[in-house]
N, C-alpha and C positions, 0 to 999 in steps of 0.2 A: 504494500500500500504506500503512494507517495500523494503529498501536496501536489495537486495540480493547476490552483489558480487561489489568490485571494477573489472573497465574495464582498464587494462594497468596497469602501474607502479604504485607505490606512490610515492607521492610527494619525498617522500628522496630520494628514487631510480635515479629521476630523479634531484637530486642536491636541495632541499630544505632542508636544514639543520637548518635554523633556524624558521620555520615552517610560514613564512610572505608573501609568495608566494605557495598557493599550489593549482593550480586548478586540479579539478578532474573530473572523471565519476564514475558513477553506472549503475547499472542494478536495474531495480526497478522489484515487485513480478508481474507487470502485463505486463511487457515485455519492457516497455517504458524507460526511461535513463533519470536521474539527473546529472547536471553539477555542479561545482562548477568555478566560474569564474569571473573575473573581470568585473560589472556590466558596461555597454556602451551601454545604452538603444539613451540615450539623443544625443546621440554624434552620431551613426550610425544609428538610424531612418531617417532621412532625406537622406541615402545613400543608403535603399531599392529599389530595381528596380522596378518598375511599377506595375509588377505579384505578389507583394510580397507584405504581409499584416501582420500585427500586434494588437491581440484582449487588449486594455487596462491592463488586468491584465498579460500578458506576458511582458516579459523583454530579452534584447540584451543582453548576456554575450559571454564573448570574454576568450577562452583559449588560451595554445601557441600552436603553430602545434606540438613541440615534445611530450605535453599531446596526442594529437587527433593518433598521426603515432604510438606511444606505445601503442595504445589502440587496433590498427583496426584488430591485431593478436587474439585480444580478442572479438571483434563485429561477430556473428553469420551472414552469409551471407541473412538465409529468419528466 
């Protein structure tokens, strides 16, 4: 599996200039998306809804919405 493209702006783009803030997305080679983003496993597991499940080695990362809305011009619809 490799990065195959950022999805949205980079971090500078969108006001990181000094590089200490920067969550991000990719496009990985097998269609799937890596985040980059501020780790909140601990914190919003216990605010999962009912339907909603979590396998141990998964983790709750939290971007901001202006990563996610710069990105979605770039998300492939199917």
């Amino acid at each position: 599996m490799k990065i195959v493209r950022r999805v949205g702006a980079t971090p500078r783009e969108r006001g990181s200039v000094s590089g200490q803030s920067c969550p991000d997305i990719f496009e990985l080679s097998d269609g799937s998306f890596a985040v980059i983003g501020r780790e909140a496993t601990q914190e919003l597991d216990p605010e999962l809804p009912p339907d909603a499940a979590r396998a141990d080695y998964e983790r709750i990362v939290v971007i901001t919405r202006e990563t996610l809305l710069r990105a979605k011009k770039d998300i492939p619809d199917v």
